[in-house]
N, C-alpha and C positions, 0 to 999 in steps of 0.2 A: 568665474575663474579669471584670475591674469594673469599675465605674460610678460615678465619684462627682462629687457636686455640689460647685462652687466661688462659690455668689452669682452672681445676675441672670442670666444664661444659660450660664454657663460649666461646661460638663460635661466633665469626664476619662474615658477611654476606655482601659485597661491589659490589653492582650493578654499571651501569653506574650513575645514579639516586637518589640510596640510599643506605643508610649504617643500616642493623639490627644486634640486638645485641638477644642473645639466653640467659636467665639467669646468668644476670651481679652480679655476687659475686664478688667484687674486693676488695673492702674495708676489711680487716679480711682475705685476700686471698693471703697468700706469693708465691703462685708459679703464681701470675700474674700480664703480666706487661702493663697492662694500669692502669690510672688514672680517676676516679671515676668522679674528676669535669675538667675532659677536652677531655675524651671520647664522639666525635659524637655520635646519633643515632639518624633516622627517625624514627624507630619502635623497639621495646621490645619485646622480645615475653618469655614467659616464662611456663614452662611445671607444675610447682605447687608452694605452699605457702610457702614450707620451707625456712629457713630465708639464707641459704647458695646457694640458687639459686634465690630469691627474690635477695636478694644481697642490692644494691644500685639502683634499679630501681625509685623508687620515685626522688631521686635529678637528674638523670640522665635525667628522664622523662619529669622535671616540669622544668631544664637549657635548653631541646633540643625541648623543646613540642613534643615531641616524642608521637606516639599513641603506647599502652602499647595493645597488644592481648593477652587475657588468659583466662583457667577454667570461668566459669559463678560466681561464688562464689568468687574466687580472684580479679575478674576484678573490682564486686563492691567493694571488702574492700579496692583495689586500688585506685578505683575513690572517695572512701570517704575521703580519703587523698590529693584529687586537682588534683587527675590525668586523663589524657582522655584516656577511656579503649574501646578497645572493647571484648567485652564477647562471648566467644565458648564455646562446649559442646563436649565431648565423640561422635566421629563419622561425626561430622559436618565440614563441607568447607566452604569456604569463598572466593569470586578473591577480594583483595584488587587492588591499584594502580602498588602496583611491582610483584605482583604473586599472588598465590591461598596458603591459609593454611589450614591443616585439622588434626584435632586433633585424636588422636589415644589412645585407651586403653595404661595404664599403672598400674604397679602391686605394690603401695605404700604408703604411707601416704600423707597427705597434709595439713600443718597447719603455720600458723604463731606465734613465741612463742616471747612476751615481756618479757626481761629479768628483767628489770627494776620492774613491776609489777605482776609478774612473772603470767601473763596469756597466755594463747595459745586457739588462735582461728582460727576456723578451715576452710578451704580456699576451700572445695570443693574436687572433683576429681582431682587425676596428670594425666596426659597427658602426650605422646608422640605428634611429630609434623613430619609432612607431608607437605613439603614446595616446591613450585615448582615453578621456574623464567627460563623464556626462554627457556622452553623445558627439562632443568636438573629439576631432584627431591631430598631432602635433604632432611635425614631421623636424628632428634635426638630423642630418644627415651627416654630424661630427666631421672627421678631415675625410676627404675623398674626390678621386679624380670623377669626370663626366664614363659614366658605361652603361650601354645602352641598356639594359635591366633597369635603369630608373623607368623606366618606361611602363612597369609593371604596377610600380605604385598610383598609379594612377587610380585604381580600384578602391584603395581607400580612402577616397574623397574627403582628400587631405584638409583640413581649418588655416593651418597656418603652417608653412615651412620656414625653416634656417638652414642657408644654402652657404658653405664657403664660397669667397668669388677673392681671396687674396691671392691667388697665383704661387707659381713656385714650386708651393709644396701639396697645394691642393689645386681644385676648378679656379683659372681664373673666371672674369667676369663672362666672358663669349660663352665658354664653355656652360657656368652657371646660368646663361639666358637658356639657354640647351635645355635644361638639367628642368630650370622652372615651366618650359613649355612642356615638357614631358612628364611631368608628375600631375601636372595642372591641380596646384592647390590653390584657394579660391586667394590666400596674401601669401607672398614670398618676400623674406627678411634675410638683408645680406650678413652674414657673419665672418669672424676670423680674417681681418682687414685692418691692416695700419697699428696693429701692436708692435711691430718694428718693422722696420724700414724696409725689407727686402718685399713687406704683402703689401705695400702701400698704393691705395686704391680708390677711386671716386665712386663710394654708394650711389651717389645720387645720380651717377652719368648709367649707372647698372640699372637702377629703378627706371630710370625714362626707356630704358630702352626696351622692359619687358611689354610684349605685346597682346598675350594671352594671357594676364591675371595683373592681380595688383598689384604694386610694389608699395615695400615702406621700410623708409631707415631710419630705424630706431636708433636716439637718440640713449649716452650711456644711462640708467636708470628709469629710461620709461618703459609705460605700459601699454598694452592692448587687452580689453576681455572678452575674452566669451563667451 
């Protein structure tokens, strides 16, 4: 399996089988370098409604027939758009055909905002994601602040996490060293950082300073496997 990062929350996920994508923002997204209409995917998964982690799911979905898994509330305002969802919930699993998802508290807003009309409606709970293929477990923890319940994950003897550590709107970095000694997954990978100005962040000063597991900051388009 690999693993690689594509800027601000957007993680690739390449089985033997299939290709998932984590909350495709690419369009609007200068620190990434895929392509909106020529990025595969089998499946979408997406941790809430925001429109910076919604991204480009919809053209991505309805070129790849991709099955789109999210919040109960996003999945339908997804699928009222032509797309095939399946719908999760706070606490809940699932084995699809490439592995098992389970969504996990998170600590933040969720909403979808039309700029054009300038409405915003509101997509349910965010979610963290608890994804497991072949034995490894993948922890992204989408937008969310540090709350003591991460503490819990610890049981699933996480492989790899993706931790916000941009500040602001999510964990900053202090918080996010928190968040990685508490879950204790054996690498933790800083995400959602310096796609503009307000999360602007030094990975690397976050990495040195974890003390209970490994750090690594991935670089836009590389890999890790497992």
């Amino acid at each position: 399996m690999r693993i690689s990062y594509h800027g601000h929350s957007v993680v690739k996920i390449e089985t033997t089988e299939k290709t998932l994508l984590i909350d495709p923002f690419i369009n609007g997204n200068a620190e990434c370098d895929l392509k909106a209409d020529e990025v595969k995917a089998d499946v979408i998964l997406l941790t809430h409604g925001h429109n910076d982690h919604v991204g480009d799911t919809v053209e991505i979905a309805k070129r790849n027939d991709s099955l789109v898994i999210a919040p109960f509330e996003l999945a339908t305002f997804l699928g009222w758009k032509g797309v095939n969802t399946h719908p999760m919930h706070i606490g809940g699993a699932h084995r699809f055909d490439f592995g098992t998802v389970k969504l996990t508290q998170a600590f933040h807003g969720s909403s979808y905002t039309d700029e054009e009309t300038k409405q915003i409606t509101y997509t349910g709970m965010p979610a963290g994601l608890l994804i497991t293929i072949d034995g490894k477990t993948i922890y992204h923890a989408g937008d969310t602040a540090l709350f003591s319940d991460m503490k819990l994950l610890e049981r699933y003897n996480i492989d790899v996490a993706f931790l916000p550590i941009g500040d602001n709107f999510t964990m900053g970095p202090e918080d996010a060293s928190i968040a990685a000694e508490w879950i204790s997954a054996k690498t933790v990978v800083p995400i959602h950082y310096n796609t503009f100005p307000v999360i602007k962040q030094d990975a690397e000063s976050f990495v040195k300073g974890l003390t209970k597991c490994e750090g690594k900051v991935m670089k836009i388009g590389e890999f890790i496997e497992l």
